[in-house]
C-alpha angles and dihedrals in degrees: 000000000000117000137167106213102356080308120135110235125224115258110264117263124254122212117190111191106208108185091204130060111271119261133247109243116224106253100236128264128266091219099262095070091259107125116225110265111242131226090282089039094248122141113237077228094060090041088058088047089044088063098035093061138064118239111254119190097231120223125194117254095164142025132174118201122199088339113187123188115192127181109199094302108339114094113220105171121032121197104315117179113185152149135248111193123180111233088041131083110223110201121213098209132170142098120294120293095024095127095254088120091050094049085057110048087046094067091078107030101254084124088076094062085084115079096208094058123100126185134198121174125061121278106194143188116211093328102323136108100256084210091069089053117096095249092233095057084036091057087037087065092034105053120186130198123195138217096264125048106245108180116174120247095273146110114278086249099056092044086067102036091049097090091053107046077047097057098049131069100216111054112242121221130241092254083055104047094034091090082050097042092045093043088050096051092050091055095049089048099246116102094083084070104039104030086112102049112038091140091058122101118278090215084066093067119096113254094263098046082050091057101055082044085063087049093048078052098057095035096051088070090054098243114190097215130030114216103197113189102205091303094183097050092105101029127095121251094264092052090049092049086060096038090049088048089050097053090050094051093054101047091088084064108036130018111247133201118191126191113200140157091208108091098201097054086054083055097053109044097027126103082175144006140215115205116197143186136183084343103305128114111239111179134354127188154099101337082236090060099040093047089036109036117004109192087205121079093211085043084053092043085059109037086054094046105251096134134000 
């Protein structure tokens, strides 16, 4: 012990000199992956993707408005009405069979493909009936991407270029897509790796690299909103990392709706979430509210893990 006079000395300052500006420290887990709510109701998780993205100003591109599925008898959607920004990510979430698939795929008509499905309600883009739209144009602007990657037999290079020697009448040549099909590969976070082997088979390609040749494949047609069906469902934790940084990197230029089973995914790519149940939508908002502070008890139940 030091002392002066028989006097006990204060312990020495440290001073500790950082060159960069100090982190924010993840708030623990309550076991389940949800991260405590703090005093605002907002997720550490949603406080870290606050900071890793750029502020967009969204604009509505869809809306549905008291939007019904049926299929024969059974009722799988029952009256939705919701938004779909670009700049946001809207997140499709609930338990199997709750209708979030359905809603989906309705957005761009796919739903009619089954003979047995009925729909009441609007479904419109940017204003406009999506049931005055030709359903090829209509599926050209609403892209959709599926669970698993489903490239066609073909080189890197002809997958993305597809949609655009389809959509013309006059076949363009290589010389003339190559600018579309790069720029393409560079949004969907892929060109780095293939850059040097466009002509080779797309099978070849791990699945995630599949995948985000999927996405190239949407984007090169210039969709304005982006339908994924649980993409990272098959796909190992590294590709969905890269999956999950690519969609939020596109947001600011399409809007995007994921559905997805994996909370934390939810948590991570979603600017805001839609929780359904039987068919019924239960709770809509800001993903920090709905994983924070549900305002639903069933919405709470879920996001806690207390069914699924």
């Amino acid at each position: 012990m030091d002392s002066l006079n028989g006097t006990q000395l204060p312990p020495p300052v440290r001073r500790i000199m950082v060159e960069d500006a100090p982190t924010i420290a993840p708030a623990p887990s309550n076991g389940n992956g949800i991260g405590f709510a703090s005093p605002a109701g907002v997720t550490s998780t949603s406080l870290g993707k606050q900071m890793e993205r750029t502020q967009t100003v969204p604009v509505e591109r869809m809306r549905t408005e008291e939007l019904s599925i049926a299929y024969g008898a059974k009722l799988a959607v029952d009256r939705v009405s919701i938004s779909v920004r670009q700049g946001e990510v809207l997140a499709l979430i609930g338990p199997s069979g709750c209708g979030k698939t359905t809603l989906l795929r309705s957005l761009n008509r796919l739903v009619d493909l089954t003979p047995a499905a009925s729909r009441s309600g609007q479904i419109l883009l940017d204003g406009a009936d999506v049931d005055r739209f030709d359903v090829t144009l209509l599926r050209r602007r609403v892209g959709m991407l599926f669970q698993q990657p489903n490239p066609f037999p073909m080189s890197i290079f002809d997958n993305v270029a597809y949609g655009l020697r389809e959509r013309g009448s006059k076949r363009p040549s290589r010389r003339q897509l190559e600018p579309a099909v790069l720029e393409a590969l560079h949004r969907a976070g892929l060109f780095e790796e293939v850059k040097d082997n466009l002509d080779h088979p797309a099978l070849a390609l791990s699945g995630g690299q599949q995948q985000r040749l999927c996405i190239a494949r949407s984007l090169a047609v210039q969709p304005e909103v982006l339908l994924l069906d649980e993409p990272c469902s098959a796909l190992d934790p590294i590709s969905t990392q890269v999956i999950e940084k690519t969609i939020v990197g596109l947001r600011a230029e399409i809007a995007i709706v994921i559905v997805t089973h994996n909370l934390q995914q939810a948590q991570r790519v979603a600017d805001h979430v839609a929780f359904m149940y039987l068919g019924d939508l239960v709770e809509y908002g800001e993903a920090a509210q709905v994983f924070g502070a549900p305002l639903a008890e069933r919405t709470r139940e879920y996001v806690s893990g207390g069914f699924g």
